[in-house]
C-alpha positions as CSV (number, residue, x, y, z in Angstrom):
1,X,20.9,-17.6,18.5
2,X,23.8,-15.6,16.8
3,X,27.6,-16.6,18.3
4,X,28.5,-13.1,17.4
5,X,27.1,-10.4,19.7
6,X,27.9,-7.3,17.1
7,X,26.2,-9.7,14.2
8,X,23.0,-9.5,16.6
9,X,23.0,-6.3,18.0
10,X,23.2,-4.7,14.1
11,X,20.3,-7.0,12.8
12,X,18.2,-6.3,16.0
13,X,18.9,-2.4,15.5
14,X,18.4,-2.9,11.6
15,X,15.8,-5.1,10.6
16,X,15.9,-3.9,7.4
17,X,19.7,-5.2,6.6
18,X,19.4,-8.3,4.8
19,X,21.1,-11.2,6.3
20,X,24.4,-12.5,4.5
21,X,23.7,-15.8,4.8
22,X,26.0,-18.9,7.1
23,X,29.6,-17.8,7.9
24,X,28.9,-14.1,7.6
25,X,31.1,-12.0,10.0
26,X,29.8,-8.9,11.5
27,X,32.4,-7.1,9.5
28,X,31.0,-8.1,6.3
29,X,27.3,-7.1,7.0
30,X,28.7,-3.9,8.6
31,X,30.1,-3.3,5.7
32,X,27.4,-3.5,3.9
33,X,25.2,-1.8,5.8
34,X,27.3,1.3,6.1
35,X,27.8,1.6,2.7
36,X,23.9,1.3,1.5
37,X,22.2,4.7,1.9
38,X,18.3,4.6,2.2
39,X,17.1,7.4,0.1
40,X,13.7,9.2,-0.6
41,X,13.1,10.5,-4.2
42,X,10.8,13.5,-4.6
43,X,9.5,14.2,-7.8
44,X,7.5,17.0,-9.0
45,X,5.4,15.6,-11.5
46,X,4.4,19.2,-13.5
47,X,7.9,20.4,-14.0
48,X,9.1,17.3,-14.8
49,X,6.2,16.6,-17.9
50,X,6.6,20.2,-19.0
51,X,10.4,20.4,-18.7
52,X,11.3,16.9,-20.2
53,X,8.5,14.9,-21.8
54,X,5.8,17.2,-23.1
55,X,7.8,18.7,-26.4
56,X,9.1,14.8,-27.8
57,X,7.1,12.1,-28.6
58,X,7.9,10.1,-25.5
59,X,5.0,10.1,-22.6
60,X,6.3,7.3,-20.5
61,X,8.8,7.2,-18.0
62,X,10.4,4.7,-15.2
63,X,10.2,6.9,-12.6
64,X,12.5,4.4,-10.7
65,X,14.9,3.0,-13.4
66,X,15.8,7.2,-13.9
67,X,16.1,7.7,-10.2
68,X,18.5,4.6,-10.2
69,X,20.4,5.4,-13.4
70,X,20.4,9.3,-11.7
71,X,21.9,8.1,-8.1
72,X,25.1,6.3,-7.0
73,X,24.7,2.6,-6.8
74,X,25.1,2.8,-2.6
75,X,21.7,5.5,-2.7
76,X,19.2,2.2,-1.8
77,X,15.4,4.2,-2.7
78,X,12.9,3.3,-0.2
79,X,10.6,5.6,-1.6
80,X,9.5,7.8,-4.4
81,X,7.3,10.3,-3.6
82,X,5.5,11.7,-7.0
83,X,3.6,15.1,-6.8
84,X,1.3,16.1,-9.3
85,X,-2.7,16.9,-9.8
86,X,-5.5,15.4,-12.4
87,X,-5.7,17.1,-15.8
88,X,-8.7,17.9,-17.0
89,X,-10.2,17.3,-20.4
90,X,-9.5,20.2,-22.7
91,X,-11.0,20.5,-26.4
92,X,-8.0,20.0,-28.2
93,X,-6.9,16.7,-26.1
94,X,-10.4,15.6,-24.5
95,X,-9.0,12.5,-23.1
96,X,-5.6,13.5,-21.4
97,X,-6.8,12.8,-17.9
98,X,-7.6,9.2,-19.2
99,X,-4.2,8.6,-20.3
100,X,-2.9,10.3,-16.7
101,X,-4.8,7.7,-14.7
102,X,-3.6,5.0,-17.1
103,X,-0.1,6.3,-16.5
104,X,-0.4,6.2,-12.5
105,X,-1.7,2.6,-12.9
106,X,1.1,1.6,-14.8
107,X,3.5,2.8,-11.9
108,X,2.4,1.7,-9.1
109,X,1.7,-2.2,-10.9
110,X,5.5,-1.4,-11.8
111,X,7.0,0.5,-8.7
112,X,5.8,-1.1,-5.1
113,X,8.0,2.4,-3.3
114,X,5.7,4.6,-5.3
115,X,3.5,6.8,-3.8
116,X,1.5,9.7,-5.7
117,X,0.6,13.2,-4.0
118,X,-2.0,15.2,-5.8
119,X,-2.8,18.4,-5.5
120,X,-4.1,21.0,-7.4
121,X,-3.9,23.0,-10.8
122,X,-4.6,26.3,-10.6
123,X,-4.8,28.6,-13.8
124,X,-5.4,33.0,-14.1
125,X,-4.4,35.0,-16.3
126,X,-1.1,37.2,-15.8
127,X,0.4,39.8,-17.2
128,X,4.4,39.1,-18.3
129,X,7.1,41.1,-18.8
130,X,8.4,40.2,-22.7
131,X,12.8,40.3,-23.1
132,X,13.6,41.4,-25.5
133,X,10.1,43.5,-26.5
134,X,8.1,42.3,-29.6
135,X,7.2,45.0,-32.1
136,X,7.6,47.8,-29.5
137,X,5.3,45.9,-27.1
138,X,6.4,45.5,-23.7
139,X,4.1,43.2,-21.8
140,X,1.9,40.1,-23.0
141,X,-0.9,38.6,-21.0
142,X,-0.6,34.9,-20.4
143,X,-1.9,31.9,-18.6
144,X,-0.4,30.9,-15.9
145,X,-1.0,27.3,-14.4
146,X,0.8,25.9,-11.2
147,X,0.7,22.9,-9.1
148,X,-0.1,22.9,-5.6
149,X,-0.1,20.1,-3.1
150,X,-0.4,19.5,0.6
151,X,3.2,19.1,2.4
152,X,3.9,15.8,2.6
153,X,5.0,14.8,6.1
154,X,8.5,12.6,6.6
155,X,8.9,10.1,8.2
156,X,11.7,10.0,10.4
157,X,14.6,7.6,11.2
């Protein structure tokens, strides 16, 4: 039994504060408390591969270690929620979607907060405007892929 009725009242309200240990005032463990700020971490897997990893040599990446280095040092990350889809084999890279599911092994082994939302790819062709035109031509038709995945539902304080 705590001596110190605001000690108690903040662990039984937060059970996820850590106690200080023997001789720690209420003051202290507010303190502490008030200052960490639990913190979700959404990541869009596509855009991030595409805009950062695919053009260098480097396919790996602590999802959590960036988030951390990325963050103030009071943001405390109780989760990281990583949206993406499975690649499928293509000629030129037939086993890409081997190396994804080797990649998703290593983080969640490595990061317990982690949790993966797949979705989909979907591909079509489009037709894009070109700035500035090439050799008097105005348009270009491309393919287009984009991610989708279901909405992931929050948990609330």
């Amino acid at each position: 039994m705590r001596n110190d009725p605001q000690l108690a009242k903040l662990e039984r309200d937060n059970p996820h504060v850590l106690d200080m240990g023997c001789g720690a005032s209420s003051e202290a463990l507010a303190f502490r408390f008030s200052t960490m700020r639990r913190t979700s971490v959404y990541i869009d897997g596509f855009n991030l591969y595409y805009s950062t990893l695919k053009s260098t040599g480097f396919k790996w990446l602590d999802l959590k270690s960036l988030c951390q280095k990325v963050l103030r040092p009071e943001n405390d990350i109780n989760c990281i929620k990583y949206f993406t889809a499975d690649v499928s084999p293509k000629p030129s890279d037939p086993d890409v979607h081997i190396r994804q599911q080797v990649f998703f092994r290593a983080l969640r082994a490595h990061i317990p907060e982690l949790e993966i939302i797949k979705g989909q790819f979907s591909s079509h062709i489009v037709t894009k405007k070109l700035y500035p035109p090439i050799n008097g031509q105005r348009h270009a038709t491309v393919l287009e892929t984009n991610a989708h995945w279901p909405t992931p539902k929050c948990r609330t304080l």
